[in-house]
Structure formats: C-alpha cells, structure tokens
LOLOLUM-528235 format. One line per 5 residues: their letters; for each residue x, y, z of C-alpha. Coordinates in nm, 4 decimals. Example, Ala and Ser with C-alpha at 12.3 -4.5 7.8 and 13.67 -1.06 7.14 Angstrom:
% residues 2
as> 1.2300,-0.4500,0.7800 | 1.3670,-0.1060,0.7140
//
This chain:
% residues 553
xxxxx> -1.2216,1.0108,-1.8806 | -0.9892,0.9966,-1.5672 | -0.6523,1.0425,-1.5834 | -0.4816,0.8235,-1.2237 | -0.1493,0.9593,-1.1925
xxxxx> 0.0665,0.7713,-0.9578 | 0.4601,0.7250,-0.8652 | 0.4703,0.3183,-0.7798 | 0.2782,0.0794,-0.9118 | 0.2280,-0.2641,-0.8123
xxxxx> 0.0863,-0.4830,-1.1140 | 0.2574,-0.8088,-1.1353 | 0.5126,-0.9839,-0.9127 | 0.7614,-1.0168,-1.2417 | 0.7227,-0.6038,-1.2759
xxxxx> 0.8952,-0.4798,-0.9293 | 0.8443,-0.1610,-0.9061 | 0.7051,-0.2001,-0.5595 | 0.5867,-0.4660,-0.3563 | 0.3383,-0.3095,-0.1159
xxxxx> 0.1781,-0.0463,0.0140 | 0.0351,0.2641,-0.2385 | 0.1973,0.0308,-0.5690 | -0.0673,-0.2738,-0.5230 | -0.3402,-0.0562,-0.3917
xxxxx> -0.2889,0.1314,-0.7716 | -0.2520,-0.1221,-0.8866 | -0.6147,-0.2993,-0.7701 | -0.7828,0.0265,-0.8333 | -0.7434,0.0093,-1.1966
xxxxx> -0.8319,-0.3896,-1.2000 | -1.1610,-0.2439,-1.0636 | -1.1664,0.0360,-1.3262 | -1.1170,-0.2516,-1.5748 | -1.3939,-0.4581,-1.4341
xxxxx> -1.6340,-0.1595,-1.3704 | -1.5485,-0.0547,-1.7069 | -1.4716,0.2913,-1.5746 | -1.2806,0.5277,-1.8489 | -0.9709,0.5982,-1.7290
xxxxx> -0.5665,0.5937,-1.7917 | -0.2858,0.5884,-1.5740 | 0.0447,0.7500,-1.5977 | 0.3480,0.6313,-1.4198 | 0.7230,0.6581,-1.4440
xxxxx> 0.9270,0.3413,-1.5928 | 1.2101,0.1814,-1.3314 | 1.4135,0.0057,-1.5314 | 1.6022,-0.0940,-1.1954 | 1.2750,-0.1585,-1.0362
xxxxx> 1.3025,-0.0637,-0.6583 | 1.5214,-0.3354,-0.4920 | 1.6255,-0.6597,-0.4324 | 1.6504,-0.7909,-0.0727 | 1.9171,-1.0305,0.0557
xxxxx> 1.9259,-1.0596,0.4192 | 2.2662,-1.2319,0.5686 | 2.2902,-1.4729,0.8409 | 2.3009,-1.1945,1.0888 | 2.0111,-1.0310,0.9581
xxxxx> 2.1947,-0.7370,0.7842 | 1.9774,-0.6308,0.4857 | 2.1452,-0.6113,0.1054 | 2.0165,-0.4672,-0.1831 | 2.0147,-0.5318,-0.5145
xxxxx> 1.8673,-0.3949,-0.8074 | 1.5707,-0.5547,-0.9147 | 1.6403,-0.5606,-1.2843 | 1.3192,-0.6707,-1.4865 | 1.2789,-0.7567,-1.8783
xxxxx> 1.0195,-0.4481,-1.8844 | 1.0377,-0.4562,-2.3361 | 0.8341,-0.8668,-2.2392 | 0.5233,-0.6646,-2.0601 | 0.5077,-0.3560,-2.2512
xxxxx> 0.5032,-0.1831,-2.5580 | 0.6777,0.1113,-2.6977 | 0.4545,0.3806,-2.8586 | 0.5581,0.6216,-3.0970 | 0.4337,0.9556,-2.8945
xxxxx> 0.7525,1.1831,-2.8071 | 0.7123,1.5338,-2.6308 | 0.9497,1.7913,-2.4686 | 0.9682,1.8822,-2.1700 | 1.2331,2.1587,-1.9646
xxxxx> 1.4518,2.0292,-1.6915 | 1.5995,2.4228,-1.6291 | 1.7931,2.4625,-1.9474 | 1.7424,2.1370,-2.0413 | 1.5077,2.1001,-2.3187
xxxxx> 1.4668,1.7109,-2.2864 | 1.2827,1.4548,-2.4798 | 0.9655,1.2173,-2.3308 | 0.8636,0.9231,-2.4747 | 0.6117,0.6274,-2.3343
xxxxx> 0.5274,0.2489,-2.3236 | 0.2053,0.0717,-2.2998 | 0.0663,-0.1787,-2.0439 | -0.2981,-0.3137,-2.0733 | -0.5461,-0.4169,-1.7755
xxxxx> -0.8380,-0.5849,-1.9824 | -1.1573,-0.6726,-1.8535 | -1.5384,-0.5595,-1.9341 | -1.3086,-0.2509,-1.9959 | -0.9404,-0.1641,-2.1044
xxxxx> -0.7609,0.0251,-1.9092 | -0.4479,0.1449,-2.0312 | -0.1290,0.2239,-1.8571 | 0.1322,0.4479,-1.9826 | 0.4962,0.4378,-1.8474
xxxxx> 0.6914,0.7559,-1.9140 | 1.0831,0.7423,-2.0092 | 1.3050,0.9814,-2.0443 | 1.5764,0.7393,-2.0719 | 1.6427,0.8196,-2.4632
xxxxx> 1.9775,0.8585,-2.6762 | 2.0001,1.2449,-2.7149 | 1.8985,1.3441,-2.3265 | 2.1011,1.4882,-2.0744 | 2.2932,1.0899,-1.8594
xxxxx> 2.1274,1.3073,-1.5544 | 1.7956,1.3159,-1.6809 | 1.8328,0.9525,-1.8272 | 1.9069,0.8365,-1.4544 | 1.5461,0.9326,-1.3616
xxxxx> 1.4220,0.5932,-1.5251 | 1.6790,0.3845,-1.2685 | 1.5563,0.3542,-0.9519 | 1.1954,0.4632,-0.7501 | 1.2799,0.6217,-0.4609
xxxxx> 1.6742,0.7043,-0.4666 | 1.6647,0.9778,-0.3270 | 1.4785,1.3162,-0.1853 | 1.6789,1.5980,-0.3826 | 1.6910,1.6881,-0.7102
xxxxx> 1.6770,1.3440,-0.8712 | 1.2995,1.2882,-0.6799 | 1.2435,1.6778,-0.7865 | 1.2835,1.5834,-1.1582 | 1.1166,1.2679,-1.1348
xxxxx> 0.8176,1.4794,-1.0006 | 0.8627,1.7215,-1.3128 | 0.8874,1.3794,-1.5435 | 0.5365,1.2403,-1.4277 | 0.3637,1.5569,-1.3953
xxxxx> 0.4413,1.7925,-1.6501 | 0.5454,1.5181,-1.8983 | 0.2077,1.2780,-1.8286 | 0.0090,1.5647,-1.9183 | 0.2209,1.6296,-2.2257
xxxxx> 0.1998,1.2596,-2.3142 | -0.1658,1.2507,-2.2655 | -0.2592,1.5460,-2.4996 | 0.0157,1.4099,-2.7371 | -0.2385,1.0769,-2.7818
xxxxx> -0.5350,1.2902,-2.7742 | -0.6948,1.1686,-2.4794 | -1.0306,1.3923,-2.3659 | -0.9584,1.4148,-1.9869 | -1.2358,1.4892,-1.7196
xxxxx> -1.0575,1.4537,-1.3941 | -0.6992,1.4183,-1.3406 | -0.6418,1.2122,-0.9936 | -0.3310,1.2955,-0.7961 | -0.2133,0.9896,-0.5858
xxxxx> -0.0137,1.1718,-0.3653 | 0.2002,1.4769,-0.4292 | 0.4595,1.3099,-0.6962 | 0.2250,1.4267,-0.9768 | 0.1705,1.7949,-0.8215
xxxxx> 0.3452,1.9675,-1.0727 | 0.0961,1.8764,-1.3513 | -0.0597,2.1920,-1.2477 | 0.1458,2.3824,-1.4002 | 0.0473,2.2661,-1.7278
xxxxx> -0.3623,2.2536,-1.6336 | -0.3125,2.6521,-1.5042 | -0.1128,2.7605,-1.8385 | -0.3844,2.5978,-2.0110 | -0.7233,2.6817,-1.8787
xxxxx> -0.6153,3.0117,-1.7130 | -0.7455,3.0436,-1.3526 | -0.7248,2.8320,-1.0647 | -1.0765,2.8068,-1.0626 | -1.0810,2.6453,-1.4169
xxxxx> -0.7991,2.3790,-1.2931 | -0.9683,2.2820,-0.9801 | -1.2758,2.1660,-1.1797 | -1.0235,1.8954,-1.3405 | -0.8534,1.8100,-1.0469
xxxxx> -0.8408,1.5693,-0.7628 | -0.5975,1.5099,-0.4690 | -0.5816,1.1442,-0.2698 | -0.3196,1.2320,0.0312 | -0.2193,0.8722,0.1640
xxxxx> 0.0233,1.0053,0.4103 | -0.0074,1.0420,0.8143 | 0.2742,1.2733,0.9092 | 0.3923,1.6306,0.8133 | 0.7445,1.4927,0.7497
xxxxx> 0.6530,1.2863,0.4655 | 0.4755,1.5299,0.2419 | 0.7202,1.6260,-0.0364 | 0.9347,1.9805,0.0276 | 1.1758,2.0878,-0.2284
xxxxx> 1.3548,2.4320,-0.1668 | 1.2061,2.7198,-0.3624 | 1.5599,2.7877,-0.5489 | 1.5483,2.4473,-0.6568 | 1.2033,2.4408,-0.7957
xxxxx> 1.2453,2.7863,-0.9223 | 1.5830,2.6708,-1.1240 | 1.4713,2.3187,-1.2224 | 1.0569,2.4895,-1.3551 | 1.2340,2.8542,-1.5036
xxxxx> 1.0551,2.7722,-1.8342 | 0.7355,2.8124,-1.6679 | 0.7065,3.1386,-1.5296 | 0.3117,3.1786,-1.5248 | 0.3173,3.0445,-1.1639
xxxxx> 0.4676,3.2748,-0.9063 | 0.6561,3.0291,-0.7179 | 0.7482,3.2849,-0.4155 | 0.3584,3.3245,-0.3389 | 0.3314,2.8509,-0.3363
xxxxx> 0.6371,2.8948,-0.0672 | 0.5923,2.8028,0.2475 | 0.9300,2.8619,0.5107 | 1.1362,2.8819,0.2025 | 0.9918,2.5135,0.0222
xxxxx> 0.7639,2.3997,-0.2224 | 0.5416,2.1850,-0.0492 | 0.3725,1.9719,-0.3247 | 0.0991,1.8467,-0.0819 | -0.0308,2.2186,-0.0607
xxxxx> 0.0169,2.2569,-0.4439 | -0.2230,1.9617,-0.5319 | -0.4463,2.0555,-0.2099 | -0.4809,2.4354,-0.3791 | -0.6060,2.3239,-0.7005
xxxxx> -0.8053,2.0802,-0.6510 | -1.1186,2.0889,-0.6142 | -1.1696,1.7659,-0.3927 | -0.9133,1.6632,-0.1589 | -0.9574,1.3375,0.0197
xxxxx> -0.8199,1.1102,0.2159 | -0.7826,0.7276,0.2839 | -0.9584,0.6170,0.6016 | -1.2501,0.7851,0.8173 | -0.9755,0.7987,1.1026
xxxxx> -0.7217,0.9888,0.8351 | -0.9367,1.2709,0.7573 | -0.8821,1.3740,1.1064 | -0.5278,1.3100,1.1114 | -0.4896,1.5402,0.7282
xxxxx> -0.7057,1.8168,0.8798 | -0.4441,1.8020,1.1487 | -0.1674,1.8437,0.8978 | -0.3787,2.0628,0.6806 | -0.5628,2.3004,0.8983
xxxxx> -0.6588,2.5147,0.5931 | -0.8324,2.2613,0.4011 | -1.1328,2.2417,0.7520 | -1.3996,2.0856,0.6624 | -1.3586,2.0599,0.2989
xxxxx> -1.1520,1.7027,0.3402 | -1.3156,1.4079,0.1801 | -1.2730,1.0862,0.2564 | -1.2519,0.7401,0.1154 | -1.1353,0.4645,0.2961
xxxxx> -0.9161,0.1815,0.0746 | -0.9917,-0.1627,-0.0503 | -0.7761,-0.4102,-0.2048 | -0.8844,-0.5953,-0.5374 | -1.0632,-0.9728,-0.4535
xxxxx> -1.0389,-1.1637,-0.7129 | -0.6793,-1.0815,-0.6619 | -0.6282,-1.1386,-0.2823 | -0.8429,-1.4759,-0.2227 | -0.6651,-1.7600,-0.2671
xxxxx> -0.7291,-1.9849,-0.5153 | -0.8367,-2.2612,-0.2702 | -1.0514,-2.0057,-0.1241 | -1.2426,-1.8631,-0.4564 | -1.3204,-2.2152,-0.5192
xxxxx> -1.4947,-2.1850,-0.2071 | -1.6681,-1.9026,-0.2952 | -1.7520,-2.0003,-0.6327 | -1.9438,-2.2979,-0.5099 | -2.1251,-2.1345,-0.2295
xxxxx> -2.1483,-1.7347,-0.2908 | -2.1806,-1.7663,-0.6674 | -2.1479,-1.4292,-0.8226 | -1.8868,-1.2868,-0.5089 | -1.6249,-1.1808,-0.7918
xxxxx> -1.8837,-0.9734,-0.9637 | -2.0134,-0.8579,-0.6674 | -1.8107,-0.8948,-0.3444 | -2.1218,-0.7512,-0.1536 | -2.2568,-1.0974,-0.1963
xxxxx> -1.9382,-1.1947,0.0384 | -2.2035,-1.1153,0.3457 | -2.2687,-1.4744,0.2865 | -1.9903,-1.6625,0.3887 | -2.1675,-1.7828,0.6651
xxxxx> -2.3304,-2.0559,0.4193 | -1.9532,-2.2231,0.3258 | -1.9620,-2.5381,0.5685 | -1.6913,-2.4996,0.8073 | -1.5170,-2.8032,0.7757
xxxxx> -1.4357,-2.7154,0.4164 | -1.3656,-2.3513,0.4830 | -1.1100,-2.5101,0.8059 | -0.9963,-2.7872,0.5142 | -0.9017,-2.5414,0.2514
xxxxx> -0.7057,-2.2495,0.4949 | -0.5056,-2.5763,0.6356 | -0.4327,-2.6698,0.2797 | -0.2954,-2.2945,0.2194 | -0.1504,-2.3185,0.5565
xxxxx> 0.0719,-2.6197,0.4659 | 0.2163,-2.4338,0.1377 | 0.3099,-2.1861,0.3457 | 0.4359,-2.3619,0.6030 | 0.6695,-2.5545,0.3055
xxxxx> 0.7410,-2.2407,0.2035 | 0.9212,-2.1229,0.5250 | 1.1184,-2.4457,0.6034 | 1.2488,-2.4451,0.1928 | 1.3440,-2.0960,0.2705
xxxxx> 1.4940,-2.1001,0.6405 | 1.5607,-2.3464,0.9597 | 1.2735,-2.2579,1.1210 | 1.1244,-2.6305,1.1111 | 0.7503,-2.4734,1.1221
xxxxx> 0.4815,-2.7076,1.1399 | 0.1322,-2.7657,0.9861 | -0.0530,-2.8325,1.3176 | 0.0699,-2.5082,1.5136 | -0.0994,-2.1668,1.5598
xxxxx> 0.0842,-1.9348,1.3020 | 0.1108,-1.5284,1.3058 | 0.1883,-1.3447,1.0295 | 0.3535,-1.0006,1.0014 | 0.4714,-0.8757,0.6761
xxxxx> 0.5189,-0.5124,0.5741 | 0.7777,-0.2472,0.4852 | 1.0246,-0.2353,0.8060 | 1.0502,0.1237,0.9443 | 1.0056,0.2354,1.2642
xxxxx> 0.6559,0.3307,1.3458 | 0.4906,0.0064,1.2043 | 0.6837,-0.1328,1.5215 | 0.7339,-0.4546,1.2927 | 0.8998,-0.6182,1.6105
xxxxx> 0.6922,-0.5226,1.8976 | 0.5973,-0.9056,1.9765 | 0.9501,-0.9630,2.0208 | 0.9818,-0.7501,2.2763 | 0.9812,-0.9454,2.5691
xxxxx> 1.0984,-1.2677,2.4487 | 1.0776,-1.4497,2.7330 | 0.6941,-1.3804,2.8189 | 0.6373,-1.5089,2.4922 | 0.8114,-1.8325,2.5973
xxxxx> 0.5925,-1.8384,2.8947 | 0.2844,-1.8141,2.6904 | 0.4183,-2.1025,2.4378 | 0.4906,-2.3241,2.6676 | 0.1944,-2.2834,2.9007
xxxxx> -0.0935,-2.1869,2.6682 | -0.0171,-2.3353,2.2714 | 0.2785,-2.3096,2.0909 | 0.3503,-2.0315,1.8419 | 0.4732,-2.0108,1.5261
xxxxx> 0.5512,-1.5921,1.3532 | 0.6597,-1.5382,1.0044 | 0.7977,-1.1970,0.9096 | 0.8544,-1.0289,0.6105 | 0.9321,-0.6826,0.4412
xxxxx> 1.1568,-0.4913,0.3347 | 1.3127,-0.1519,0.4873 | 1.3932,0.1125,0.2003 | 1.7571,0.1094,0.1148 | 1.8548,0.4551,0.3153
xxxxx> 1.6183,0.3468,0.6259 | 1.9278,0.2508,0.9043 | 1.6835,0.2196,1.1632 | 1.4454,-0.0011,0.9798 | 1.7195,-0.2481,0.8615
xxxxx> 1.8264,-0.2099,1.2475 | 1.4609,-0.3768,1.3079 | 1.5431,-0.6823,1.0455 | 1.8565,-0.7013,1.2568 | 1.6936,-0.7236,1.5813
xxxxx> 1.4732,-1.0031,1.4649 | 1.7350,-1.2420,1.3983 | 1.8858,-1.1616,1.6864 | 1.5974,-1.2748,1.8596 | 1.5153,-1.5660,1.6223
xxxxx> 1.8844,-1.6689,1.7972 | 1.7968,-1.6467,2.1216 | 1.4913,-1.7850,2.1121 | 1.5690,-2.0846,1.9554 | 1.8758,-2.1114,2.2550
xxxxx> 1.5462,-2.1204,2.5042 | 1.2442,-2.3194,2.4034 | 1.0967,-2.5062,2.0641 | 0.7983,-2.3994,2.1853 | 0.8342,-2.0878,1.9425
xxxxx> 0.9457,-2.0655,1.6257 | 1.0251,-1.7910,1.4321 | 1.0952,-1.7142,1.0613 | 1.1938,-1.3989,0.8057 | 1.1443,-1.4284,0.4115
xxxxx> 1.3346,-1.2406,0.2635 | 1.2654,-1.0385,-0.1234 | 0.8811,-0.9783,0.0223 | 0.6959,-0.8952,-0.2930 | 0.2656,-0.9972,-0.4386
xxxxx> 0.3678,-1.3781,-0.4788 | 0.4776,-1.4840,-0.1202 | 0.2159,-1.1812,0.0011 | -0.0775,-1.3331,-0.1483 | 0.0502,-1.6809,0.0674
xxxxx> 0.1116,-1.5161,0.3956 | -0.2289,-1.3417,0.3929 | -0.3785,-1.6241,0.3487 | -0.1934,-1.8780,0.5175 | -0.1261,-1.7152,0.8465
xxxxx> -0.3536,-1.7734,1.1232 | -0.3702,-1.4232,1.2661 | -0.2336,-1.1155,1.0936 | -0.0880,-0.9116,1.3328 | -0.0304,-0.5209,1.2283
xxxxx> 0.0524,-0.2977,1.5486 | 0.2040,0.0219,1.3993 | 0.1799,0.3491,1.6449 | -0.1465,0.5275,1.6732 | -0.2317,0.7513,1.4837
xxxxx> 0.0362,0.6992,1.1715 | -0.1448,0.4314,0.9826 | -0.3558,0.6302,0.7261 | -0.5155,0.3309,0.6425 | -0.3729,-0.0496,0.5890
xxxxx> -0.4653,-0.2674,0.3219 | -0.2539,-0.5869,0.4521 | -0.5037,-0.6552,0.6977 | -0.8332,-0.6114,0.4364 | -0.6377,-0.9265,0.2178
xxxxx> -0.5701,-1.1448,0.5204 | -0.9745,-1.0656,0.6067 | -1.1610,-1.1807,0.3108 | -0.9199,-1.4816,0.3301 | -1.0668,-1.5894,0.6878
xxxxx> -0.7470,-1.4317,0.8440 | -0.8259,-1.2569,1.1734 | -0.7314,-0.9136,1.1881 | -0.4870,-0.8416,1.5271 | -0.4764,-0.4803,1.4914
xxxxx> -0.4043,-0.1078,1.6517 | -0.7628,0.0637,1.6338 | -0.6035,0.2844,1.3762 | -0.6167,0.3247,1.0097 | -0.8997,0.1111,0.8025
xxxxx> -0.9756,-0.1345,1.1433 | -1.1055,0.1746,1.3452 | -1.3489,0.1365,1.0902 | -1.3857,-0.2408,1.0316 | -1.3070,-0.3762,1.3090
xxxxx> -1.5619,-0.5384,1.5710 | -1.3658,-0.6463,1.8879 | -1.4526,-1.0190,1.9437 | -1.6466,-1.0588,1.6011 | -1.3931,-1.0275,1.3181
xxxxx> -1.0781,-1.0224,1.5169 | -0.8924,-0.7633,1.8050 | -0.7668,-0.4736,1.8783 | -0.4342,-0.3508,2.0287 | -0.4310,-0.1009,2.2975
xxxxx> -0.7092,0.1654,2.3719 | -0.9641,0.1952,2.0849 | -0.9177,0.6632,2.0190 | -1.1961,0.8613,1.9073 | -1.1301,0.9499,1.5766
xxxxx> -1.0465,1.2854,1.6415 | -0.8120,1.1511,1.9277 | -0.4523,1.1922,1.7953 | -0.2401,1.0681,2.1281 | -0.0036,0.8507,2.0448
xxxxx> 0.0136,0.5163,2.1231 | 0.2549,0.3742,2.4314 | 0.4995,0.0253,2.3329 | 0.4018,-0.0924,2.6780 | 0.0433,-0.0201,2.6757
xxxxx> 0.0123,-0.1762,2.3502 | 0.2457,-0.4355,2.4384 | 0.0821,-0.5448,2.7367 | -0.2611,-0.5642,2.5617 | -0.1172,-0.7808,2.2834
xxxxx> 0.0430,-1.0492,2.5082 | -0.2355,-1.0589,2.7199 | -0.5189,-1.1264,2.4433 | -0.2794,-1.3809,2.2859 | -0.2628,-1.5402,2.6391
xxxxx> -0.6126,-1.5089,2.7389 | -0.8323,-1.5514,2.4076 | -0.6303,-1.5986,2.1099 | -0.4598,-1.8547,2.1458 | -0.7133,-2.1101,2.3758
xxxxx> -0.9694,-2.0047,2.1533 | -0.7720,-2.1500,1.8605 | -0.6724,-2.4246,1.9841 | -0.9693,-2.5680,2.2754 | -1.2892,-2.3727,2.0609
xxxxx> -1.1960,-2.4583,1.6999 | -1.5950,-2.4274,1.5812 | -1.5460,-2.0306,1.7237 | -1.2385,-1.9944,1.5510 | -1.4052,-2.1244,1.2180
xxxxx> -1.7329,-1.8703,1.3328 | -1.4561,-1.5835,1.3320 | -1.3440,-1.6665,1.0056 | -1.6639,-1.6331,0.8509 | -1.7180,-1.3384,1.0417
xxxxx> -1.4272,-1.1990,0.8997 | -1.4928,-1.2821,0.5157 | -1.8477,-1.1116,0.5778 | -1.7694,-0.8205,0.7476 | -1.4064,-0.7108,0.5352
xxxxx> -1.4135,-0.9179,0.2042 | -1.7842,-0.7283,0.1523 | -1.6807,-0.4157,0.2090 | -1.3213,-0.3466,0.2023 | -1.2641,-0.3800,-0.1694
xxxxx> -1.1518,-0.1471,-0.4466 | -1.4925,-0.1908,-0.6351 | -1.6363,-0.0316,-0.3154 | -1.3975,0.1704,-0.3542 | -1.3949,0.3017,-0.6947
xxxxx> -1.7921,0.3627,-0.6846 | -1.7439,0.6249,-0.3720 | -1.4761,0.8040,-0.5748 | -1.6869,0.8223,-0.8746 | -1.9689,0.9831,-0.6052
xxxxx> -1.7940,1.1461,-0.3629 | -1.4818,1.2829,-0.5628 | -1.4798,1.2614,-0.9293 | -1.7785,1.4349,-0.9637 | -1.6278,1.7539,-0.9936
xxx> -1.5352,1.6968,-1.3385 | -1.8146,1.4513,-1.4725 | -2.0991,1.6880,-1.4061
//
C-alpha cells in the first residue's frame, strides 16, 4: 500500500484549502488512484481556516479573508488518537476521514491537533496553510510527518512506500529510521517528489530550532543533517529515499542543479491533471459520442480528430458565452461572445510574470485596433505576505484604467476568489491560455495541460511540461527562445515580450479570426496531443514503474 503524504490539497471547490497548483494536482492523483484502483492513503493536515479569501478593491489592492469551511459536512471524525512531542510538549493527534470512491477507495486522512487538552500554540497549527515560515510551518511539518506515520500504524495500515510530496512530510523519517534501524532499511520505503525550481524555496529551519522543537528524538544526529547551520528538509527526504524524482523532463535538470549530490540518480515524472475532471461538461459530451471509452482511457483522446468541427467550434462557443456572462456579472468589463479571448489565471508572484502582456499597453492597442480585437481575463491570487505579487494585482487595474481611457478595442477583466469552479470555466472558455513565467522556474505547469484537452491552445514559455508537449505551430506557441534542457539562462521580459506581441500580431490572432477551419484543426491538435498524454492516469502508471517500485518488489 502507498502512503501520499502531502501539505495542500485541492479536492472540492467547497473544501479551500488551496485552489491551485500542488493542492489539485494531489488532489487528481488520488482520483486516478481511485479509478486505477491503486492501494493507497493520503495524509494531510486539516485547515479549519482554509487558506484565504480574496477581495480585491476598486484599486486593485488585494484583501484577505479567511476562508472558513463547514469541514464536520465532508468528513468524518475517527476515533484513532496518538501522541506526539512538540519539545516538551507531549501533545495529542487525532484524524478525520474523507473518501475518493471509484473502482477503488481511496481514503484520506486529515490530521488535527486542534483538541481540548493541547497546548492554544499547537492548536493554532490547524488554522491556516501557509502562515508562516518559522516555527508555526516547523510544527506543522512535525504534525504531518511524525504524526501521519503515528496515525497510520495507529489504524493498522501495512505500508509499502511512503511518497513525500515535497519536503513538508520530511520529518516522517524520523519515525521510519527509529523503526527499521538503518538508512538503508528506510530508503526501501521511501519516495521523494521535489516540485520546486529554486534553492530558496526548499524548506530551512535553523538547527536550534529543529533540535529544540524534535529533543524527544535523539536517534538522529541532527548536527551531521546540518547544512550552514539549517535543516534543509529537501536533503532530509532526498537522503532517505531511495527514489527521488522530479516533475517535468526539463526539471530534472533544473533539481540536479539544486541538488548536485543526487547526479544521475534523479528520476523523473512529468505531471498530468485528472480528465474527467478538467473537460467540460459540454466537451465530455463530445467525447462521449465520438471517442467512446476516453474517460477510461484518455489514450483514446488521439482521436479527437473524428469530433466534426462545427460541433467541437459549437460547444467551446457555448462554454465561451458562460464565461463571458461570468465576467460582465462579476466586473464592467462588457466582454463579448464574438471576440478573441486570452486567459491567464494563476497564483500572482513575481516570476510567473502574470502581467507581462500588459507591458506595453499601447502596442497592444495597436494590435487591437489594426489586427482583431482582444479580450484577457485574469485571475489568481498572491499569498497573503507576497507585497510584490499583490503589487502585480495592483498594476493590472491600473492598466485595466488606462486602457479603457484609450480604445474599446481591448478589454480587460480580473476575478477575484480564483479557486476549481471558475478554473474549470476559464480553461475551457478562454481562447488561448497564455502562461509566460521566467525560464527556467516553472517545474512543470498543469494550467496549461486543462486548457489543452479542452481545445485551448497552449501560449507558453518553452519551460516546464510544454518543453515537452509542445509542438510550435501544431498544438499552440511558444514564448521566447525554445533552451536545451540542460540550458538554465534565464529568460529576458523584452525578449519574451517581443516574441509574444509579435505572434499575437502575426499568427494568432489572423489565424483566429480570417482561418477559423485552422483554428478548429489546432484544437483538435491540441486535445490529441495533451488530453492523451498529459493526465494523472499517465501519470500514476510511470510512478508505479519508475518510482514505487522500490517498495513493491
């Protein structure tokens, strides 16, 4: 059995414990595992605050709110209890139960410390994800680690492999090694999935801290795991593992990079995102009609060439209009049905550059007015301590003002509270999803993958998951210069820049609006090549044969 141990997860818009990025793609993994009828059980931490609320003011000055959720209507409190030491602090554990059900059941287990009897401290840690990076994060760490494992061998579960999603869940290690004996032993249990880019955000904690908050457990000599004075949990998880992979072909170069030690002993496999949950409605029925057996199967997906392009055109304008509805109910953008429309919706932080078409407002004008009109729709939110991404939200009204003093040739519009409801409309109701984040910090991308096996066309830095899947021309385009994958320059705003205006002026946009049969050609291009490949079932079956072997020999 395999034990998925992650820090977010994204299951149902009505659960907000994160709205993108590493939550959903946890979340689709273990709708595969359900579907697959893979063995496994994942342990996460309970936010009874969720992680938060967006309200964006006329100005474009970001608020937040806690996103308060009636968790006792979606799961159910079990009786296990263990103990687990916080320092001194001999604390109680206790957990609640969520079910994925499909050809198989897998079960997910939320951890709470949150009990009458604990320390208020350690009762904070089932508040908020992400509040902060000191000692709270540190014990939340200790919380899904130490006291998942504890929970798990408290219900008697036989585990195989234990998957670390990142380095939240390091410290379960400390448990496997006081158990089994040797590192050897614990590295025949263990995986490690690094989904991060850049040095920086790998977890650090100082050494005193670790050493203070972990005293109980003094079969680990924590002065050896330092490195520079801190714990770096990435290089825990890496050392006892015995695979380490990461998340796109293109990442493994960038982690070898950051982990010189691991060499050639990095794994990778590259992300998917869960179909049946990312194509529309409108679109499955699509698919049901003509690619019978696609949900089983999303190989089958190859075929989307046989849907008859007037209904595949007919059914994306239908989602188009909802979406379209959507952003005139929620702003005064007066967007219409008829009018090429670009999507960009992700977490706002600097490096996913979530403004770069804004740039140079008034070459974007020039284009409107002299080549088709354009309409963008952004959303996202920036995390609550990110001033410079809520400086980028800011920005964008700022420009939604002046743009509206120049021309109605563009229109542009920001939803605010992004989270899987209005995603799964944007991906599929944009024309063109445009992700242009700086080379080489996108370990992978999902976004993109949804919009794809909706007909969407990918408008994308060769970095990440389109390095791999995208075909210039075919399925969508690039932005900038397409790297080697060992090539870790970074990329320039005006090279990039440049290249974006000038494919939206040159193909993009005539080809949408003068060649509609190519356009449709692209969209089944793009369902063929992404929706058929890019998925979590994919997915799942490489880690069972590329990393979980380990421990299912």
């Amino acid at each position: 059995m395999i034990a998925y141990f992650v820090m977010e997860l994204g299951l149902e818009d009505n659960m907000p414990l994160y709205s993108g990025g590493l939550g959903t793609l946890a979340g689709d993994t273990l709708f595969s595992y359900a579907d697959m009828d893979i063995p496994a059980v994942c342990i996460t931490l309970l936010y009874k605050r969720g992680y938060n609320l967006q309200k964006i003011t006329p100005h474009g000055m970001q608020l937040d709110f806690d996103a308060l959720w009636d968790y006792k209507r979606y799961l159910k409190k079990l009786d296990a209890e263990v103990e687990i030491f916080f320092g001194d602090l001999k604390q109680k554990v206790t957990c609640w139960e969520y079910w994925v059900r499909s050809k198989g059941d897998v079960r997910v287990l939320f951890l709470d410390a949150d009990i009458e009897g604990n320390d208020p401290e350690i009762r904070k840690l089932n508040s908020k994800l992400y509040f902060d990076d000191g000692l709270y994060r540190l014990r939340q760490e200790i919380l899904l680690g130490i006291g998942g494992y504890r929970i798990l061998k408290a219900l008697g579960y036989p585990i195989h492999v234990y998957h670390m999603n990142e380095s939240h869940s390091a410290f379960l290690v400390v448990e496997l090694l006081k158990e089994l004996g040797s590192i050897e032993e614990v590295k025949k249990r263990c995986v490690f999935t690094t989904h991060t880019p850049v040095p920086a955000g790998h977890d650090r904690f100082p050494l005193d801290m670790v050493k203070e908050e972990l005293k109980a457990y003094n079969h680990i000599d924590w002065e050896k795991e330092a490195e520079g004075g801190n714990i770096n949990l990435s290089l825990l998880a890496s050392k006892y593992s015995g695979k380490v992979n990461a998340v796109s072909h293109r990442h493994k170069f960038v982690t070898a990079g950051i982990f010189p030690e691991l060499g050639e002993d990095i794994e990778y496999v590259t992300n998917g995102v869960y179909h049946k949950r990312w194509v529309h409605e409108e679109i499955q029925e699509l698919f049901n009609e003509y690619i019978p057996g696609w949900d089983e199967n999303p190989i089958l997906l190859q075929r989307a060439h046989e849907i008859p392009s007037e209904l595949l055109l007919k059914k994306h304008n239908k989602i188009k209009s909802d979406l379209v509805n959507l952003v005139n109910k929620q702003t005064d953008a007066s967007f219409s049905d008829d009018i090429f429309t670009i999507g960009i919706a992700r977490r706002v932080t600097p490096y996913k550059r979530n403004d770069l078409i804004l740039r140079d407002i008034d070459r974007l004008i020039h284009i409107a007015e002299n080549i088709g009109e354009i309409q963008i729709v952004f959303a996202g939110k920036a995390h609550p301590r990110d001033s410079l991404g809520k400086e980028i939200i800011k920005n964008i009204f700022e420009k939604i003002r002046l743009i509206k003093e120049k021309t109605k040739a563009v229109k542009v519009a920001f939803l605010e509270n992004y989270g899987i409801d209005m995603a799964k409309l944007l991906i599929a109701g944009s024309d063109v999803w445009l992700n242009n984040p700086k080379r080489p910090y996108e370990a992978c991308g999902t976004s993109g993958m949804k919009a794809g096996m909706n007909g969407v066309l990918n408008f994308s830095t060769w970095d990440g998951w389109w390095l791999e899947g995208g075909i210039e021309g075919v399925n969508g385009w690039g932005i900038g210069p397409k790297p080697s994958w060992q090539d870790m320059t970074e990329s320039k705003d005006e090279e990039d820049l440049e290249d974006l205006y000038g494919k939206l002026a040159y193909v993009i946009i005539p080809t949408f609006y003068k060649h509609r049969d190519e356009w449709v050609r692209l969209m089944k291009n793009s369902i063929a090549t992404i929706g058929s490949h890019f998925n979590t079932h994919r997915m799942v079956s490489e880690y069972i044969s590329k990393v979980y072997k380990i421990g299912l020999r």
